[in-house]
Each structure stands twice: as structure tokens, then as C-alpha cells.
LOPAKE-736509 format. One line per field, with one value per residue: residue number from 1; residue in three letters; x, y, z of N, C-alpha, C in turn. Coordinates in nm, 3 decimals. Example, Ala and Ser with C-alpha at 12.3 -4.5 7.8 and 13.67 -1.06 7.14 Angstrom:
BEGIN
seq <- (1 | 2) .
type <- (ALA | SER) .
n.c1 <- (1.319 | 1.285) .
n.c2 <- (-0.569 | -0.225) .
n.c3 <- (0.780 | 0.708) .
ca.c1 <- (1.230 | 1.367) .
ca.c2 <- (-0.450 | -0.106) .
ca.c3 <- (0.780 | 0.714) .
c.c1 <- (1.320 | 1.290) .
c.c2 <- (-0.330 | 0.003) .
c.c3 <- (0.780 | 0.787) .
***
This chain:
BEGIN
seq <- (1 | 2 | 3 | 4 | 5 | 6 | 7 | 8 | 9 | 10 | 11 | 12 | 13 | 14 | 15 | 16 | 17 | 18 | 19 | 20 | 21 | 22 | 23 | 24 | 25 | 26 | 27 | 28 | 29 | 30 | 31 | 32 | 33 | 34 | 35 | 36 | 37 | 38 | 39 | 40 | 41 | 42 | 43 | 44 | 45 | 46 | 47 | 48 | 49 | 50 | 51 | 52 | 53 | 54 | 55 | 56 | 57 | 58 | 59 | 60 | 61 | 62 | 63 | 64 | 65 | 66 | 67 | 68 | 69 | 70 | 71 | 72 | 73 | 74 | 75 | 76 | 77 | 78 | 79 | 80 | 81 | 82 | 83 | 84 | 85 | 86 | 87 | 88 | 89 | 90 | 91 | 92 | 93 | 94 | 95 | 96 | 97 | 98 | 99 | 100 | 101 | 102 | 103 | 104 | 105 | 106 | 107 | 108 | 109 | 110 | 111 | 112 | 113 | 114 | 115 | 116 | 117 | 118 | 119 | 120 | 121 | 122 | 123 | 124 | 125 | 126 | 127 | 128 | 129 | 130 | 131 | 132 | 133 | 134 | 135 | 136 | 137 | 138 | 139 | 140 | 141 | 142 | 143 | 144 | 145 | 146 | 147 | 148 | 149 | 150 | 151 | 152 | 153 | 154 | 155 | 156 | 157 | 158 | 159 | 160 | 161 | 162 | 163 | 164 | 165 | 166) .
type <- (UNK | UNK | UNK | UNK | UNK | UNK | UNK | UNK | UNK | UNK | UNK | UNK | UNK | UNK | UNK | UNK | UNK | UNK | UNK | UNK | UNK | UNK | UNK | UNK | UNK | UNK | UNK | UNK | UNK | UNK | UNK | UNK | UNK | UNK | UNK | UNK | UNK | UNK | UNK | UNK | UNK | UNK | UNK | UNK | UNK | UNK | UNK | UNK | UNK | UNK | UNK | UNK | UNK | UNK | UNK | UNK | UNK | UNK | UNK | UNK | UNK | UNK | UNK | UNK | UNK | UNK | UNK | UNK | UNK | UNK | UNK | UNK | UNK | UNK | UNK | UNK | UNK | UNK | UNK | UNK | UNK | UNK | UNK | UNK | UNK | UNK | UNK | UNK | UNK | UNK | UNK | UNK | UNK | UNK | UNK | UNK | UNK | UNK | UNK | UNK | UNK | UNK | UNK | UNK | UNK | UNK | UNK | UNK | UNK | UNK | UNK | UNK | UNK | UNK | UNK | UNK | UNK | UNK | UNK | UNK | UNK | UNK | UNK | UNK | UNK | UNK | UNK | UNK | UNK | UNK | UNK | UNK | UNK | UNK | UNK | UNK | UNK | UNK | UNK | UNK | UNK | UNK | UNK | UNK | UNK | UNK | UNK | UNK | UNK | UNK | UNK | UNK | UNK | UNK | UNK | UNK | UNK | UNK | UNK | UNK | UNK | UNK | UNK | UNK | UNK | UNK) .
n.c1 <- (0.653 | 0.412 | 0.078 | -0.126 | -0.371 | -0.359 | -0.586 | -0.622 | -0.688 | -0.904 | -1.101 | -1.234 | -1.182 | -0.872 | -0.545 | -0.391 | -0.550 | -0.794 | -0.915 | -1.260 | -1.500 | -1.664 | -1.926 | -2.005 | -2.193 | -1.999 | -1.954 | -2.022 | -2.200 | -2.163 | -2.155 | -1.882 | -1.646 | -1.489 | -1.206 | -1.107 | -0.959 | -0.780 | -0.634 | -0.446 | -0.311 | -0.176 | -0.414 | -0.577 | -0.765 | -1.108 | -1.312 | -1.592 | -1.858 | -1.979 | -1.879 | -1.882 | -1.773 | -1.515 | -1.320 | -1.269 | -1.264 | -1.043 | -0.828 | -0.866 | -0.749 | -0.518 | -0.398 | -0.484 | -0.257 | -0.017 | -0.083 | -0.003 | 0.271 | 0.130 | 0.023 | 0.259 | 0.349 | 0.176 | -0.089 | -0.425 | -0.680 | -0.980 | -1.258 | -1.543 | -1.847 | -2.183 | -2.284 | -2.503 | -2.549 | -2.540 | -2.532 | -2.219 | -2.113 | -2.163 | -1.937 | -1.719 | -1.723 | -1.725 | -1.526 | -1.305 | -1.120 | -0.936 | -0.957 | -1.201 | -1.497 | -1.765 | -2.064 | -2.185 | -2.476 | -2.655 | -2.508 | -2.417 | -2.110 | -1.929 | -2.049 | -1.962 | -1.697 | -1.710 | -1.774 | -1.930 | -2.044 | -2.292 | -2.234 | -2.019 | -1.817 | -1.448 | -1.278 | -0.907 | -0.800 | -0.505 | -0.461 | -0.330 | -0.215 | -0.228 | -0.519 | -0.492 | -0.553 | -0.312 | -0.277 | -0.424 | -0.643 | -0.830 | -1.108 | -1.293 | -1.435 | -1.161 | -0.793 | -0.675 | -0.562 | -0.244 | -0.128 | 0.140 | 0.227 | 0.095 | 0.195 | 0.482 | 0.442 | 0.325 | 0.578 | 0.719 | 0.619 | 0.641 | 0.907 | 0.924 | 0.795 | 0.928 | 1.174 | 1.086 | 1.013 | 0.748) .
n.c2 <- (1.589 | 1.417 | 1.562 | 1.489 | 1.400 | 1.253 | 0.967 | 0.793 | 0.424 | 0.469 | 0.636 | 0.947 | 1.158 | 1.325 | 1.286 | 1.515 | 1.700 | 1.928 | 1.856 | 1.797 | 1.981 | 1.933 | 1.878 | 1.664 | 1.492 | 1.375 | 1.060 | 1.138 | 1.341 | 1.579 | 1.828 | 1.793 | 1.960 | 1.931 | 2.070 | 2.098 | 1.909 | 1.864 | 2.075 | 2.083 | 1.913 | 1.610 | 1.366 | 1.073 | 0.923 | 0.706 | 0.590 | 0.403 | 0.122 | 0.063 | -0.061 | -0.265 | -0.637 | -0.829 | -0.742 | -0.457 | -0.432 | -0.569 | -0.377 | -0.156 | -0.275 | -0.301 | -0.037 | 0.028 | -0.091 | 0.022 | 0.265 | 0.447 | 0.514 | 0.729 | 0.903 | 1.006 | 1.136 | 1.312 | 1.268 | 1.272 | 1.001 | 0.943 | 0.817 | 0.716 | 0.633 | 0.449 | 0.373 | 0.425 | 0.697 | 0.598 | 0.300 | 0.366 | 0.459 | 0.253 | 0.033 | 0.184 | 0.209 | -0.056 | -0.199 | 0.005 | 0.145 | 0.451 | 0.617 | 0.881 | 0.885 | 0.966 | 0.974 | 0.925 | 0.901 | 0.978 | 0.895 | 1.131 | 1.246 | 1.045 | 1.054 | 1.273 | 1.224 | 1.029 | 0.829 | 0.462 | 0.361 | 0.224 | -0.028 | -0.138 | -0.045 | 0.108 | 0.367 | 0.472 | 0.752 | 0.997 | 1.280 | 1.630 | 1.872 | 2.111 | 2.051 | 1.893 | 1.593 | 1.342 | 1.088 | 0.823 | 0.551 | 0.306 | 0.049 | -0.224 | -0.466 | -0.540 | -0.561 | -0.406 | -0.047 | -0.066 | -0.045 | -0.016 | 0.078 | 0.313 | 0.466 | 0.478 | 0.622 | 0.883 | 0.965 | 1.005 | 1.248 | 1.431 | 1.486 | 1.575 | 1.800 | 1.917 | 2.010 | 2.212 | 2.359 | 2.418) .
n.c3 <- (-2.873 | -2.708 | -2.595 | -2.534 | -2.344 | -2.052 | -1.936 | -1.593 | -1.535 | -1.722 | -1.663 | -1.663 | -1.489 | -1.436 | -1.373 | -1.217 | -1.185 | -1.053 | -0.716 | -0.704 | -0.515 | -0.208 | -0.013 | 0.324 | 0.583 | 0.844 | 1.070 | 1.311 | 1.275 | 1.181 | 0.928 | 0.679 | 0.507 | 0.183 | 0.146 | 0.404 | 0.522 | 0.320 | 0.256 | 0.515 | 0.447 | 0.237 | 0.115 | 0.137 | -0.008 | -0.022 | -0.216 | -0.159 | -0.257 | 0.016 | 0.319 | 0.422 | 0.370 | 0.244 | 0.079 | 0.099 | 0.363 | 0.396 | 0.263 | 0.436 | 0.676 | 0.587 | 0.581 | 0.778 | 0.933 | 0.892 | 0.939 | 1.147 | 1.009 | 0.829 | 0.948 | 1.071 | 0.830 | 0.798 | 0.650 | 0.585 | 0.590 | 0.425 | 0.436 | 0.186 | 0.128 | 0.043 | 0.280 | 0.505 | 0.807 | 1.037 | 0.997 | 0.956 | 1.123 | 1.333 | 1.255 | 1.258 | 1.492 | 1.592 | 1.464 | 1.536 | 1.337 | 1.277 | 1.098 | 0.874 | 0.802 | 0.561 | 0.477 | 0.170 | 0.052 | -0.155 | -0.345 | -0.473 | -0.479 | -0.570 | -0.840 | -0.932 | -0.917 | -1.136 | -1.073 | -1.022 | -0.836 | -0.774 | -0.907 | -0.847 | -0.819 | -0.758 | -0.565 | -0.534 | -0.427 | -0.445 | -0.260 | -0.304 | -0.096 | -0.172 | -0.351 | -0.534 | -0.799 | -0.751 | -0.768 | -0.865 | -0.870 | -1.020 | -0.992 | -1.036 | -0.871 | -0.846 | -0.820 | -0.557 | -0.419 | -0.208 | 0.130 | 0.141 | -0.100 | -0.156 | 0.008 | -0.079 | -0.308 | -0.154 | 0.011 | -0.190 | -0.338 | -0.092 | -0.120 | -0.326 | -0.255 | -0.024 | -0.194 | -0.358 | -0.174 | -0.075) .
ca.c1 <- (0.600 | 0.242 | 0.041 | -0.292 | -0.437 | -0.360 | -0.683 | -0.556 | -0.770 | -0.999 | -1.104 | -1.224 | -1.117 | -0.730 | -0.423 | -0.295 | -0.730 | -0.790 | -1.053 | -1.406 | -1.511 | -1.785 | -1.953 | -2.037 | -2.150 | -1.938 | -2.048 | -2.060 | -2.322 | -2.083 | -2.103 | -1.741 | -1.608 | -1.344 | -1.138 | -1.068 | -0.885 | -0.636 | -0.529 | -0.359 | -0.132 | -0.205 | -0.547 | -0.591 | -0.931 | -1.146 | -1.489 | -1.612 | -2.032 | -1.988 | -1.763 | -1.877 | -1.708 | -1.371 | -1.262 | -1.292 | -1.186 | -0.837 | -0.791 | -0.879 | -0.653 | -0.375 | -0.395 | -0.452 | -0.136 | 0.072 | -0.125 | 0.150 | 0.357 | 0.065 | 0.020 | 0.385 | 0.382 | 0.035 | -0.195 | -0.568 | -0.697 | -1.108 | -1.330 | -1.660 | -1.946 | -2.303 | -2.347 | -2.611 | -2.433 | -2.564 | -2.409 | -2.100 | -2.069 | -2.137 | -1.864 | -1.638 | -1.687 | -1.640 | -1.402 | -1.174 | -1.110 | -0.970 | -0.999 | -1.262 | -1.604 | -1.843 | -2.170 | -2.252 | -2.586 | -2.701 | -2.402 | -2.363 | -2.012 | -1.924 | -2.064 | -1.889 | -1.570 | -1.730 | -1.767 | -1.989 | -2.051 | -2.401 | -2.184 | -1.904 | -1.658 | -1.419 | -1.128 | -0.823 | -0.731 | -0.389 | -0.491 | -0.245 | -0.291 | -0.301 | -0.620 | -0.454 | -0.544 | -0.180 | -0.270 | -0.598 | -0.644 | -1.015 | -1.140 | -1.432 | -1.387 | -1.057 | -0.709 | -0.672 | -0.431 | -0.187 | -0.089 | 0.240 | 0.193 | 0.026 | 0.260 | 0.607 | 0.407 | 0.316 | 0.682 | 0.794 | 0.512 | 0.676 | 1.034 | 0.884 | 0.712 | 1.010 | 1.296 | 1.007 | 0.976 | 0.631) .
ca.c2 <- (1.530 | 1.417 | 1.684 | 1.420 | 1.388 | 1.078 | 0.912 | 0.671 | 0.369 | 0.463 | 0.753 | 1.063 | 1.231 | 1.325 | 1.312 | 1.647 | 1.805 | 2.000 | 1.769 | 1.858 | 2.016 | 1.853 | 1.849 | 1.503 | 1.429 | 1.232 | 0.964 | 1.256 | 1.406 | 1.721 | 1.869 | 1.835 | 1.988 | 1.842 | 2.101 | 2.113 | 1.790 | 1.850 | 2.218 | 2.047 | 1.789 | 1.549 | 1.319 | 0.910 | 0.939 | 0.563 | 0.560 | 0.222 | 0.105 | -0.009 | -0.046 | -0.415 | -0.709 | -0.886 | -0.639 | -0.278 | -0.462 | -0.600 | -0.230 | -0.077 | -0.327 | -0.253 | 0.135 | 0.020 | -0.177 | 0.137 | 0.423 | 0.538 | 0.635 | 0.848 | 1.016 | 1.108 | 1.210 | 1.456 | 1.237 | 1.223 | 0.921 | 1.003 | 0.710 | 0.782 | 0.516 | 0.496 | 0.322 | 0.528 | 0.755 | 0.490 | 0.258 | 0.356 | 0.497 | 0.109 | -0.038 | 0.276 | 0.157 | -0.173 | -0.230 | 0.060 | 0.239 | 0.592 | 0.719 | 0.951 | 0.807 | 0.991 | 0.882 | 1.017 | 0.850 | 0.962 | 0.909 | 1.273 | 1.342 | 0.970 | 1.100 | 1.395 | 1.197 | 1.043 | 0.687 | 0.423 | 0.295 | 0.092 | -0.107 | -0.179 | 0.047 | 0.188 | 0.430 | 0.536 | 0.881 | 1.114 | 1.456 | 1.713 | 1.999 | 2.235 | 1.992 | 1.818 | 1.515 | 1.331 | 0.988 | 0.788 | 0.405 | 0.275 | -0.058 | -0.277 | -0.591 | -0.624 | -0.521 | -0.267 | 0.010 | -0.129 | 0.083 | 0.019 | 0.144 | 0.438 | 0.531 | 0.449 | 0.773 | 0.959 | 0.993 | 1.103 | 1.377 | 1.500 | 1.469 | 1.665 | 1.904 | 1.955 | 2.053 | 2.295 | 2.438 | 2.425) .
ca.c3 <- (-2.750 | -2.744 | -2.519 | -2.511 | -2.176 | -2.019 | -1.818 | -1.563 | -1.545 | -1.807 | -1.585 | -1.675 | -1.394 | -1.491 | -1.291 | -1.217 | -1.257 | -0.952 | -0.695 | -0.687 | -0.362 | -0.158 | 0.183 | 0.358 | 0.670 | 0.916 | 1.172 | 1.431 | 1.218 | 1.146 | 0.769 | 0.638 | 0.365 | 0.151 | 0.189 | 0.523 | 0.488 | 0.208 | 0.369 | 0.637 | 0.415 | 0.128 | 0.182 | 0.051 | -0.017 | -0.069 | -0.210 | -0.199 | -0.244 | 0.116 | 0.401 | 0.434 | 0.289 | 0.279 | -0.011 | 0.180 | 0.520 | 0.402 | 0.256 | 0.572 | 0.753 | 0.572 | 0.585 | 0.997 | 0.962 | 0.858 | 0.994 | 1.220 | 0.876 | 0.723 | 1.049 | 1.052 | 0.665 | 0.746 | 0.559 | 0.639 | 0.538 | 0.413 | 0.352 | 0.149 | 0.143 | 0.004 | 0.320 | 0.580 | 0.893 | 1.135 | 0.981 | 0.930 | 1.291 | 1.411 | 1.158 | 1.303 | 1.658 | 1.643 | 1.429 | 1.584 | 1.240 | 1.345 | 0.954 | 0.839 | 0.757 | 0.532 | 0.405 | 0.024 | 0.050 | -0.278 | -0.491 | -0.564 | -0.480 | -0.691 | -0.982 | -0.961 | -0.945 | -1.244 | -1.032 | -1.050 | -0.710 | -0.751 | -1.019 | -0.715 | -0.829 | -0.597 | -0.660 | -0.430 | -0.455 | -0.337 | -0.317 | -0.234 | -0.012 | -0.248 | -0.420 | -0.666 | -0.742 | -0.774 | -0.755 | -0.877 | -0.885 | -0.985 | -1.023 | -1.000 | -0.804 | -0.867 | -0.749 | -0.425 | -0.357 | -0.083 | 0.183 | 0.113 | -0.230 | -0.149 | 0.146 | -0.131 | -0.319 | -0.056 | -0.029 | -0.343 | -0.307 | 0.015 | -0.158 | -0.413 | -0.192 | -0.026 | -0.289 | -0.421 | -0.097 | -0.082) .
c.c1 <- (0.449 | 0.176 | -0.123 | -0.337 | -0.442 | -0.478 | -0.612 | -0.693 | -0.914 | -1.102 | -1.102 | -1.170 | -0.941 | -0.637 | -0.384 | -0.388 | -0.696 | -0.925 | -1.171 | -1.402 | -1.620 | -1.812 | -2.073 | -2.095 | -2.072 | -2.023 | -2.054 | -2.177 | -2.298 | -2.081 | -1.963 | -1.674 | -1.469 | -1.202 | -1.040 | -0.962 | -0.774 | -0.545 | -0.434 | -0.237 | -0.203 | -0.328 | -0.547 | -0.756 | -0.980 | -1.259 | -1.517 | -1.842 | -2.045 | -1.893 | -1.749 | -1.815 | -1.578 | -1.281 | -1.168 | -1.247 | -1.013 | -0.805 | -0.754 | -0.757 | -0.504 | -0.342 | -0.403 | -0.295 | -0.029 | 0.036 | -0.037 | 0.234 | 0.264 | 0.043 | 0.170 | 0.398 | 0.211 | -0.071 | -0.328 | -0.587 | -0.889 | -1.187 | -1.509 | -1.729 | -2.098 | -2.369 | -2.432 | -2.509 | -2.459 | -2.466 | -2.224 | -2.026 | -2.035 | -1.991 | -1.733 | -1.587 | -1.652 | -1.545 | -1.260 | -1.060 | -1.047 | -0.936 | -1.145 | -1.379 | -1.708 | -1.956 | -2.179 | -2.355 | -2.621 | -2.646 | -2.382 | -2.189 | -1.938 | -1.925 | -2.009 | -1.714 | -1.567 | -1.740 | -1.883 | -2.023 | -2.139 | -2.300 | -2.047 | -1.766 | -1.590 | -1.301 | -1.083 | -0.780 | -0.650 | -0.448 | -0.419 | -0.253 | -0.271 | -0.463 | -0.608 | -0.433 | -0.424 | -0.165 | -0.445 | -0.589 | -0.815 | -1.010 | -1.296 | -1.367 | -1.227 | -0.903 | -0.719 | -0.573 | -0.397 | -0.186 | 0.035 | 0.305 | 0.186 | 0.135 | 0.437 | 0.524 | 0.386 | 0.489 | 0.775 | 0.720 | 0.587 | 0.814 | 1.046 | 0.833 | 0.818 | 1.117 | 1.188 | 0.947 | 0.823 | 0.587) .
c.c2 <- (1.532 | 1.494 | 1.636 | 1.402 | 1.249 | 1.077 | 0.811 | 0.582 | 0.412 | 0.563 | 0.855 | 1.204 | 1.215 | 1.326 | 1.394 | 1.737 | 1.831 | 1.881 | 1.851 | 1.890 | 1.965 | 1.884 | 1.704 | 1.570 | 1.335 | 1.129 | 1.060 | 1.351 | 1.548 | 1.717 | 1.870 | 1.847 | 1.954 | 1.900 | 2.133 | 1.981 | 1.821 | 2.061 | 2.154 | 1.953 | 1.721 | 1.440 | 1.180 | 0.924 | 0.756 | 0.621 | 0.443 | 0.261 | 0.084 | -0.055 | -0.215 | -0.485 | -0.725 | -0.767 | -0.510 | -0.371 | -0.534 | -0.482 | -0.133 | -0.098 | -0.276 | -0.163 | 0.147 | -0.011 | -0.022 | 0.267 | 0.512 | 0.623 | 0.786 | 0.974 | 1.060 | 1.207 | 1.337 | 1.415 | 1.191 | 1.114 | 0.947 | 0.901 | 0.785 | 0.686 | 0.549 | 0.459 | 0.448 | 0.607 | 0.627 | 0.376 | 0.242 | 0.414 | 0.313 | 0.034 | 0.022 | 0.213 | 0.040 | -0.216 | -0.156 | 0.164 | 0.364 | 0.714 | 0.815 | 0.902 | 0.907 | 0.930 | 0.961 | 0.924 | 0.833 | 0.932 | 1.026 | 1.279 | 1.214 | 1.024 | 1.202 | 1.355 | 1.092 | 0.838 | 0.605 | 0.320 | 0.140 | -0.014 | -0.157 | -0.095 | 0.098 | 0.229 | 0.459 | 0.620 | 0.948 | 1.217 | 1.544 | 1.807 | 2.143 | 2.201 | 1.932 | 1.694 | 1.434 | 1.169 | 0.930 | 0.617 | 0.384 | 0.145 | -0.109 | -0.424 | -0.682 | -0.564 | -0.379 | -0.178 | -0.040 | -0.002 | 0.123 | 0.088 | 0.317 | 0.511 | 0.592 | 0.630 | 0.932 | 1.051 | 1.059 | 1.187 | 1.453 | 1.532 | 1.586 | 1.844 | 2.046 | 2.064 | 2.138 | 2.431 | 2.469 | 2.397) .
c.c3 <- (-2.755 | -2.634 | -2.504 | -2.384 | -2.139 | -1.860 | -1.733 | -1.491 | -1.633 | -1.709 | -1.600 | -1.603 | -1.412 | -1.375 | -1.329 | -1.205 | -1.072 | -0.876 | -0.705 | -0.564 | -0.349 | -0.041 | 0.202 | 0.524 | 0.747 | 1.009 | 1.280 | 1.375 | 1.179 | 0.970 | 0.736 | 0.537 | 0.327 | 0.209 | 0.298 | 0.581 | 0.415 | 0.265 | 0.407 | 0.594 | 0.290 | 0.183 | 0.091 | 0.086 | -0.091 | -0.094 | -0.246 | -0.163 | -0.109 | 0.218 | 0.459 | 0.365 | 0.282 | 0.151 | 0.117 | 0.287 | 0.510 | 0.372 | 0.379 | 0.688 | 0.691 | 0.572 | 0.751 | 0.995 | 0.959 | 0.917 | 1.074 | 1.116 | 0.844 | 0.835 | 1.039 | 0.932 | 0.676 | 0.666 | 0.643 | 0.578 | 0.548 | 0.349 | 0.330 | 0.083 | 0.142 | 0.161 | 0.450 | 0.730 | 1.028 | 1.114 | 0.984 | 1.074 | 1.401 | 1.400 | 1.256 | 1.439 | 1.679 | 1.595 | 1.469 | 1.474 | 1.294 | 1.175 | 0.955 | 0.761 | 0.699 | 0.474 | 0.264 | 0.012 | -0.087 | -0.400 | -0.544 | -0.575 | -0.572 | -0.756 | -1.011 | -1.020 | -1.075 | -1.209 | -1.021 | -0.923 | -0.696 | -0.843 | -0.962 | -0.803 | -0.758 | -0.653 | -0.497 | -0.500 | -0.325 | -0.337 | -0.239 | -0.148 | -0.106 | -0.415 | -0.539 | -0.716 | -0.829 | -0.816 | -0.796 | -0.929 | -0.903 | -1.040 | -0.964 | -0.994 | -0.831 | -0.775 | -0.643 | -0.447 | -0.233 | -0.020 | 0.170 | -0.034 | -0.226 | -0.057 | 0.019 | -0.261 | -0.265 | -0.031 | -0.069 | -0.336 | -0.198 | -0.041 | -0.243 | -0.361 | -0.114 | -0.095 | -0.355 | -0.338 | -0.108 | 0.048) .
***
């Protein structure tokens, strides 16, 4: 059996690697550390360059469209954007969003996840509640994670979580 480390999407960051820990501000101007998120249940984490644009807003919509499931299944949903806290407080309000808006201004916590933001990259990540990350999709201007995608994992994670008693 081959025992090589499989990257998914050409992605140094591994499926199954423990996440990095971080602290963000939110649009309330509260420090929030990653952790405090994935404790409580499993977390769909977005980092996109920007919360603008028909990309990131059909995403959003369709993670609106379903949100009722992920709230039943315990999932935070944690968006993380170069864009400024002002910003993303406006975007928040009018559009009606009720996800999790951080700013990473400088691209630190990106680069940590080994992402390439100025260069429009954007990854969806599962991360379990015990920080594991389970799930990792990255691309640059091209295909999204659905929600129904993400939710048909989500799932099997709980199925799993389950019968493991965990």
C-alpha cells in the first residue's frame, strides 16, 4: 500500500494535517480565535480575496439557501477576506449574511494555509471539532464548493462521528 501523502488540489496543506490556529477580527471588532469555532462542531471555513463579486456571492447564496441544515448538523460557517472590517460589516448588513466574517487584512493566516489570495485563490475548508482539517477544495477562478456538496460530507462526518462515539 503506498503510504505517500496525498495533497488535494495541489495543496500543501494535507487532508487529515491538524488546522493552523489563528486570531481574526470580526465585523464587531472582537478578536476571534479559530478555535473557538471548531470546539463546538465541525466549521466550513471560505477564504476568498474579497467578498465582492458574482463568484463569492453565488457561494454565499447557496450556503444561505441551505443554512437551516448546517445549523441543525452544528456547523459554523467562517468566512475570511482580505477585505477591511468596515467593509465587510457593510456587505454583512446589507446583504443579510448571518455567517462569520473575518478580515485577514494582511494575508497572514492565507499564507499559513499556504494560499494565495492576491492571485484570486480561494479554498473551502471542513474542519472538525477536534481541528482536523477533513475536507479542502482550492481553486483559482474556477469551480466552487456547493452547499449541497459540502452539506452531502458534512454528513458522512457526523455518521462517522457518531458510530465512533465521539
Amino acid at each position: 500500500m503506498d503510504k505517500t501523502p496525498r495533497y488535494n488540489s495541489g495543496m500543501r496543506t494535507l487532508v487529515g494535517e491538524s488546522a493552523a490556529e489563528f486570531r481574526l477580527p470580526d465585523t464587531e471588532g472582537n478578536l476571534r480565535q479559530f478555535r473557538e469555532f471548531h470546539e463546538t462542531g465541525p466549521v466550513v471555513l471560505l477564504f476568498l480575496p474579497s467578498v465582492y463579486g458574482w463568484r463569492p456571492r453565488w457561494q454565499f447564496w447557496s450556503l444561505l439557501r441551505h443554512y437551516d441544515r448546517f445549523v441543525q448538523l452544528g456547523v459554523e460557517i467562517v468566512v475570511i477576506s482580505t477585505d477591511s472590517l468596515p467593509e465587510l460589516r457593510i456587505y454583512q448588513i446589507r446583504k443579510g449574511f448571518p455567517f462569520v466574517f473575518l478580515s485577514d487584512r494582511s494575508g497572514n493566516v492565507a499564507t499559513q494555509y499556504e494560499l494565495q489570495l492576491w492571485r484570486a485563490e480561494t479554498a473551502t475548508m471542513i474542519v472538525t471539532s477536534r481541528g482536523i482539517i477533513d475536507y479542502l477544495h482550492r481553486t483559482r477562478f474556477g469551480r466552487r464548493s456547493s452547499a449541497r456538496a459540502l452539506l452531502r460530507h458534512l454528513m458522512k462526518l457526523d455518521q462517522q462521528e457518531r458510530l465512533s462515539g465521539r
